[in-house]
DOFI-690133 format. One record per residue (C-alpha): residue number from 1; residue in three letters; x, y, z. Coordinates in steps of 0.02 Angstrom, whole numbers, plus 50000, padded with zeros to 5 digits. Layout:
N
- resi:resn:xx:yy:zz
- NUM:Ala:X:Y:Z
...
This chain:
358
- resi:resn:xx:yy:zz
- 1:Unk:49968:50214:49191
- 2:Unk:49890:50384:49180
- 3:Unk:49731:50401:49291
- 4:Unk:49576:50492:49238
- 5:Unk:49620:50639:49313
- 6:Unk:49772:50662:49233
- 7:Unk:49708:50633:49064
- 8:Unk:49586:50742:49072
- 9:Unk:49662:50911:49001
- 10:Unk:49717:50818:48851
- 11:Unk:49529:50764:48835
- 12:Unk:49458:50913:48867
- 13:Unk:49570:50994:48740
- 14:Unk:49519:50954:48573
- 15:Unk:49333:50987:48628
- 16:Unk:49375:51143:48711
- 17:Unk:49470:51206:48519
- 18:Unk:49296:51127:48420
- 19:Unk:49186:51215:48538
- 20:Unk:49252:51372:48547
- 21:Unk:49302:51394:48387
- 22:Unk:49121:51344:48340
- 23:Unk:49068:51488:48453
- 24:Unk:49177:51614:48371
- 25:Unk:49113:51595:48201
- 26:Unk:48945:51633:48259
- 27:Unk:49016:51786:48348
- 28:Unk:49110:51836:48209
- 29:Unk:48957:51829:48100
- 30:Unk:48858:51933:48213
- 31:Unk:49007:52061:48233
- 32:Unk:49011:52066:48046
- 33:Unk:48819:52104:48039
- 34:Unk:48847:52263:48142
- 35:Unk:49024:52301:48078
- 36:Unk:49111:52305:48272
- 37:Unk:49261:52388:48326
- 38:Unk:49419:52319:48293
- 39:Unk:49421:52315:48486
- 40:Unk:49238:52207:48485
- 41:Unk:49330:52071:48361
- 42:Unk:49486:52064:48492
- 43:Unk:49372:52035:48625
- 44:Unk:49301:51885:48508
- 45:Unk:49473:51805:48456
- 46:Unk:49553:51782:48629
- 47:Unk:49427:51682:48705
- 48:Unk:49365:51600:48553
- 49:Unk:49541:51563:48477
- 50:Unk:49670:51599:48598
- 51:Unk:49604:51519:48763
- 52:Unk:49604:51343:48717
- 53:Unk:49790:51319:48689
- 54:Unk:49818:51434:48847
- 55:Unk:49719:51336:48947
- 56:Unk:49774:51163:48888
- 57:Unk:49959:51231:48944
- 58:Unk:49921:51299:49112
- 59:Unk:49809:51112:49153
- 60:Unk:49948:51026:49087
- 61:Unk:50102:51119:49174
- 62:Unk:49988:51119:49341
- 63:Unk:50049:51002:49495
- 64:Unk:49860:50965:49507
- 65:Unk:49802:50952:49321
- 66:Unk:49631:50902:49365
- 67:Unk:49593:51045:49469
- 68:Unk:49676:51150:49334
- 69:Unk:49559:51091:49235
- 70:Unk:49415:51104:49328
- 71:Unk:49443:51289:49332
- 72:Unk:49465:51290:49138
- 73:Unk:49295:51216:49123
- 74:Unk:49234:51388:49234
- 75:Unk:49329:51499:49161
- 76:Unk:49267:51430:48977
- 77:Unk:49077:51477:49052
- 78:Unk:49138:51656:49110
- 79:Unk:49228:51678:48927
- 80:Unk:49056:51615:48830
- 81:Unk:48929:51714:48923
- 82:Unk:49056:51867:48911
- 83:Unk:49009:51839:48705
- 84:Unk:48844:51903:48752
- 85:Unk:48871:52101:48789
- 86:Unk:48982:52076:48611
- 87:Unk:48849:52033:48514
- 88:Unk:48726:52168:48599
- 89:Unk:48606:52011:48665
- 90:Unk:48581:51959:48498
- 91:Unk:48438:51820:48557
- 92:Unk:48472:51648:48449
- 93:Unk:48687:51653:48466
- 94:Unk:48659:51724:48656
- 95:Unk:48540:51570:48698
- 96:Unk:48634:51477:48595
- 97:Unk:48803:51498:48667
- 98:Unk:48739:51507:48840
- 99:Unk:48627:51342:48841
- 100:Unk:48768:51246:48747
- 101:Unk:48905:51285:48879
- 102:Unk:48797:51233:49030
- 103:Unk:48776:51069:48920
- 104:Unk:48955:51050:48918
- 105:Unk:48962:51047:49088
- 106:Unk:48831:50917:49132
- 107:Unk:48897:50802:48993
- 108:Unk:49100:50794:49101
- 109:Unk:48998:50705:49217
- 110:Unk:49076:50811:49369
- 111:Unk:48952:50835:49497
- 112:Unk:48873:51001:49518
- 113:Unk:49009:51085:49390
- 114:Unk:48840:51148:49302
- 115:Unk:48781:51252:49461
- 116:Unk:48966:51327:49485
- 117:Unk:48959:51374:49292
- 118:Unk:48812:51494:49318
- 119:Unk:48868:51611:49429
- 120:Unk:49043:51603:49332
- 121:Unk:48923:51633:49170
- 122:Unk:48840:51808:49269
- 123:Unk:49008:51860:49334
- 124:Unk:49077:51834:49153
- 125:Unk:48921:51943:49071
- 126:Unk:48941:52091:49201
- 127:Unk:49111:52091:49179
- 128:Unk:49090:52112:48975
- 129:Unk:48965:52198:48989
- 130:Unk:49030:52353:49103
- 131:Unk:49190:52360:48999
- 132:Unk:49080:52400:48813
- 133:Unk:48917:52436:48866
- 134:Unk:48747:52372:48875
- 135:Unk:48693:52386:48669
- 136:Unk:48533:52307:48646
- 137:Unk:48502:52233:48488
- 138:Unk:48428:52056:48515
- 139:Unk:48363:52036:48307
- 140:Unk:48430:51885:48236
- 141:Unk:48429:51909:48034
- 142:Unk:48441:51755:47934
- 143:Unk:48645:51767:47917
- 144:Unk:48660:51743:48083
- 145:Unk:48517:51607:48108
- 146:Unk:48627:51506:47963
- 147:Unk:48785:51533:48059
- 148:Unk:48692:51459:48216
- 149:Unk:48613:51308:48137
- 150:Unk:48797:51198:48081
- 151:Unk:48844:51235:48292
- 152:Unk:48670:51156:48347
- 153:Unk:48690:51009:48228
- 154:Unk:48889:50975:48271
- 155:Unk:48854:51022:48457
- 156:Unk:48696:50902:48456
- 157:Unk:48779:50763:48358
- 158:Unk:48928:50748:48477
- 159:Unk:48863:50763:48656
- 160:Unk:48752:50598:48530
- 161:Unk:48907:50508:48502
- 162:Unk:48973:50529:48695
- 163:Unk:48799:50486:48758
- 164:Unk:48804:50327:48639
- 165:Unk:48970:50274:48700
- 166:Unk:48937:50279:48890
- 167:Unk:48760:50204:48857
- 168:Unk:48863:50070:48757
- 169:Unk:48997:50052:48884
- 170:Unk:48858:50037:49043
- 171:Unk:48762:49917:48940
- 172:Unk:48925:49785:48925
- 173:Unk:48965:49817:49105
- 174:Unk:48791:49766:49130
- 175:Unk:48816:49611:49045
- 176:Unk:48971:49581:49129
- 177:Unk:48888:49607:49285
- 178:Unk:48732:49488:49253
- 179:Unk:48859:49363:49182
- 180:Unk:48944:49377:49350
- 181:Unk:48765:49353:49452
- 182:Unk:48724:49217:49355
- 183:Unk:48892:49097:49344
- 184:Unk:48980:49025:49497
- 185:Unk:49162:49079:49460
- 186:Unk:49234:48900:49537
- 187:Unk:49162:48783:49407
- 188:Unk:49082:48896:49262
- 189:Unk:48911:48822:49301
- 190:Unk:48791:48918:49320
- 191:Unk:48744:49004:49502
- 192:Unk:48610:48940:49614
- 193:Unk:48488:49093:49597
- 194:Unk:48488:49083:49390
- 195:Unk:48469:48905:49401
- 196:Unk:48306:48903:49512
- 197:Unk:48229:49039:49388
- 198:Unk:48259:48915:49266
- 199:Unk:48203:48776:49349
- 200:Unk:48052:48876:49394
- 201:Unk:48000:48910:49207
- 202:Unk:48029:48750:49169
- 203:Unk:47889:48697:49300
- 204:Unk:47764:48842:49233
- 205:Unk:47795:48765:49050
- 206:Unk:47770:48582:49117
- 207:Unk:47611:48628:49230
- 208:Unk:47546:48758:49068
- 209:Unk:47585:48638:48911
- 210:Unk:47642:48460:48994
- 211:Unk:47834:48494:48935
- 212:Unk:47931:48370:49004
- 213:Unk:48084:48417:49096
- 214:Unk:48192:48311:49244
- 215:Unk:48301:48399:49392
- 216:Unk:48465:48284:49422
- 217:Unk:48546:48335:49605
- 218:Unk:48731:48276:49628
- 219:Unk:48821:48255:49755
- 220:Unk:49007:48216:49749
- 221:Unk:49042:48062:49884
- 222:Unk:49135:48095:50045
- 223:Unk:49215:48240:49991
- 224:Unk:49207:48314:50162
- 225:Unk:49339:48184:50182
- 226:Unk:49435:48224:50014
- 227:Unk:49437:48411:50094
- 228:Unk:49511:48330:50265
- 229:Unk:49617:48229:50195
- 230:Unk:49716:48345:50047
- 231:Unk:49643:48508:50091
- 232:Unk:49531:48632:50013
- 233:Unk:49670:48684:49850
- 234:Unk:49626:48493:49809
- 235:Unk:49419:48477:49841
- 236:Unk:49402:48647:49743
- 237:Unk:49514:48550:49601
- 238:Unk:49390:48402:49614
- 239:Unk:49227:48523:49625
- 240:Unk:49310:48612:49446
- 241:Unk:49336:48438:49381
- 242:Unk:49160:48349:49419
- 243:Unk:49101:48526:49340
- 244:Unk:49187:48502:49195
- 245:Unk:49109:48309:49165
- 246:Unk:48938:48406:49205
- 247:Unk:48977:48520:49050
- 248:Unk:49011:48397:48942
- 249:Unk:48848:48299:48962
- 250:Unk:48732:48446:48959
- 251:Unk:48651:48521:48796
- 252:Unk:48615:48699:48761
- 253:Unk:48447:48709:48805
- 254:Unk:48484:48633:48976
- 255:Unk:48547:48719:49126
- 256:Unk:48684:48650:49223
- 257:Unk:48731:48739:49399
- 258:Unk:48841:48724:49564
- 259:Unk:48683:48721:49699
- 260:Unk:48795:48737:49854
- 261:Unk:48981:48667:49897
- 262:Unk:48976:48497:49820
- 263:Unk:48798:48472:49765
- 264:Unk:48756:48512:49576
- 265:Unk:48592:48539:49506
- 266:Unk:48567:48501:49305
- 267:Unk:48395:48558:49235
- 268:Unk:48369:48464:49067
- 269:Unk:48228:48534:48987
- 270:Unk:48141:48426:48856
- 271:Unk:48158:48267:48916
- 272:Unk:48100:48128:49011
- 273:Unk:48162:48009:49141
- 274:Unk:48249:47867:49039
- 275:Unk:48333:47976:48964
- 276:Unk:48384:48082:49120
- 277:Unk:48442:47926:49199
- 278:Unk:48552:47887:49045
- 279:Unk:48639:48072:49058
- 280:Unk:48638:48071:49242
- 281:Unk:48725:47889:49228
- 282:Unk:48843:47952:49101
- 283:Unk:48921:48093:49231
- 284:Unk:48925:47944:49366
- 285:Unk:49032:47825:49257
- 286:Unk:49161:47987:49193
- 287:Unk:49157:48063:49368
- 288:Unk:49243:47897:49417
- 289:Unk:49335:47891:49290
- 290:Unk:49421:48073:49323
- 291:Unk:49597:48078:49387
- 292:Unk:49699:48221:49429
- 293:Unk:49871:48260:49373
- 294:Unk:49944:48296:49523
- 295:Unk:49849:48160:49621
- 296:Unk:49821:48020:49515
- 297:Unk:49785:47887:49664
- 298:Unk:49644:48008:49718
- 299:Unk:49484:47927:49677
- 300:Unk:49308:48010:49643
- 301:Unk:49125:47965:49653
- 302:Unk:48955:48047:49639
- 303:Unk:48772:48012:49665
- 304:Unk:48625:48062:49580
- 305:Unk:48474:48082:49598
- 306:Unk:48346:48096:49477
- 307:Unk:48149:48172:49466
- 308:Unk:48013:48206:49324
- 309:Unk:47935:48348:49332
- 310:Unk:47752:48314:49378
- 311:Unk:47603:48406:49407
- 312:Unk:47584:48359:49599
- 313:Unk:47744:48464:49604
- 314:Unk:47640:48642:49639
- 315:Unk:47802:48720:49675
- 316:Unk:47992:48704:49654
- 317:Unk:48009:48662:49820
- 318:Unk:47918:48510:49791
- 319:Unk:48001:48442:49631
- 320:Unk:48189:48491:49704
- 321:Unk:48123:48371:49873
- 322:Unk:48088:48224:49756
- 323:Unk:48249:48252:49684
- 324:Unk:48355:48262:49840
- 325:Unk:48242:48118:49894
- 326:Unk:48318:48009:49753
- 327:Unk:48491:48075:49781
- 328:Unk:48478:48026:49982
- 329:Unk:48414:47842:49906
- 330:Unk:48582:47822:49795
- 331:Unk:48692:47891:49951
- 332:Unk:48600:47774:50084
- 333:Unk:48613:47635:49947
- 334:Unk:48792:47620:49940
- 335:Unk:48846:47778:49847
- 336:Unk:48914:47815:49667
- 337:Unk:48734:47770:49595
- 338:Unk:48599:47850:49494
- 339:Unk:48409:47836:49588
- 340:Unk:48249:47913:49507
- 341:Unk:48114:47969:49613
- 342:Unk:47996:47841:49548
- 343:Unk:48118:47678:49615
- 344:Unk:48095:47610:49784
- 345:Unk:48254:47628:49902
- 346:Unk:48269:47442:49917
- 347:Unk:48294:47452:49703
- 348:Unk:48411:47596:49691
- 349:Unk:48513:47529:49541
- 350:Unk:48722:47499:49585
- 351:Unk:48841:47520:49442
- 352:Unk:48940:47385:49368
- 353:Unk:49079:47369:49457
- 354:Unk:49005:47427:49624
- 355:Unk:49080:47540:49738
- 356:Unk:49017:47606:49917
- 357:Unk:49171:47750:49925
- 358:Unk:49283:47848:49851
């Protein structure tokens, strides 16, 4: 695949024959305003009409077309400010011409081409300048000042439509990006830092309106052992799986993420703790129900623990310690079991059938 480098003379061309050409109507114009010498109107066609083609051959034909190319882009400033002695300093085409090519090269992005342009632009002038003469005549009469205006508005509206496109194209890669930040890339949950902000605005609605809202934490059991045992290939198959029961029992207004190795957090906004315990038993009984194709025999089990937001919780710290609190009840309990924050470890509810591993 052709790199950026390489395609860059067959970018640059088109825009080079549009600009250019652009230019030399103005030119022409002014030429025609004080009837030039057939040798004046040469001196407009090469650069304006000529050069592009020429220079699209020797980038193209060069071992190093980017650097070709990068003294195309020069040479193009030399060739537009040379326009200027042409037109005897006519003032609106002169700025014109000379503002719009400096433009050009901020907008190829190439660092500090801009700053090597102007004294390409000077050498360019002096050059054209010493071979006709230094005619002043900057008056712009209205022929001329219509010739201008259809460069500004093309000239304007494209560098538009380039600046649009990269703003579009940084915009998605900043989505991508914050996508990225915010989802763990093992189970599709969502990362630990997004869900905390979540959790956290969750707590400012509760302690602001009295919004209801539970935490659930999960933790698969023994899966230390489940990594021993079959090796990591297998526990990151069981972490994807467990994720995907997670999914499944989660609405859209929740937020479900991985908190750390085999510990999930689910934030369900909305609701209170009956029915937290019913989604948070719901995972339980289909997390022990998963099997995995390769290793059906391989049995699965989580805990949960489950806490109400509350306004003694001043912080998420606080509400994520009641939480883990019930989760440590449900492990110390016998395992694959749902505990709220508000039962007593001796009352930490066992599933029917019970089971103390996996």
């Amino acid at each position: 695949m052709a790199t950026y480098e390489q395609q860059m003379p067959r970018r640059v061309y088109p825009l080079r024959v549009l600009g250019m050409g652009l230019g030399g109507v103005v030119v022409a114009v002014v030429l025609w305003q004080r009837q030039a010498s057939l040798l004046a109107w040469l001196g407009m066609v090469l650069p304006c009409f000529v050069w592009p083609h020429l220079a699209y051959q020797l980038s193209r034909r060069s071992a190093d077309p980017y650097r070709a190319e990068i003294r195309n882009l020069l040479a193009d400033s030399a060739l537009a400010a040379a326009l200027v002695p042409l037109m005897h300093f006519s003032l609106l085409p002169s700025v014109l011409l000379c503002t719009l090519t400096l433009v050009d090269k901020i907008t190829t992005g190439i660092r500090g081409l801009w700053a090597r342009s102007i004294p390409a632009m000077l050498a360019g002038g002096a050059a054209s300048a010493a071979l006709t003469g230094v005619h002043w005549a900057p008056e712009s009469p209205l022929p001329i000042i219509l010739a201008c205006l259809p460069v500004m508005a093309l000239h304007t509206l494209s560098v538009s439509m380039v600046s649009y496109r990269l703003i579009r194209k940084v915009s998605q890669q900043n989505l991508l990006l914050d996508e990225l930040r915010r989802v763990d890339t093992l189970t599709g949950l969502y990362g630990r830092g997004h869900w905390q902000e979540q959790a956290e605005a969750a707590l400012r609605r509760h302690h602001t309106g009295l919004d209801a809202a539970c935490m659930l934490m999960m933790d698969i059991d023994n899966f230390k052992q489940i990594n021993d045992q079959h090796g990591h290939t297998v526990g990151d198959e069981v972490i994807r799986a467990v994720a995907h029961v997670v999914r499944g029992n989660v609405r859209a207004t929740d937020c479900a993420g991985r908190y750390g190795g085999d510990e999930f957090a689910i934030l369900l906004a909305g609701m209170e703790t009956a029915e937290a315990v019913a989604v948070a038993e719901r995972i339980r009984a289909q997390t022990e129900a998963i099997r995995l194709r390769d290793m059906p025999a391989l049995r699965m089990t989580a805990s949960i623990g489950v806490a109400a937001a509350h306004t003694r919780h001043g912080a998420l710290r606080a509400w994520m310690d009641a939480a883990d609190a019930a989760l440590y009840v449900a492990k110390n309990a016998g395992r694959n079991r749902v505990t709220d924050s508000s039962t007593d470890a001796g009352s930490a509810a066992a599933p029917q059938p019970a089971t103390s591993d996996s």
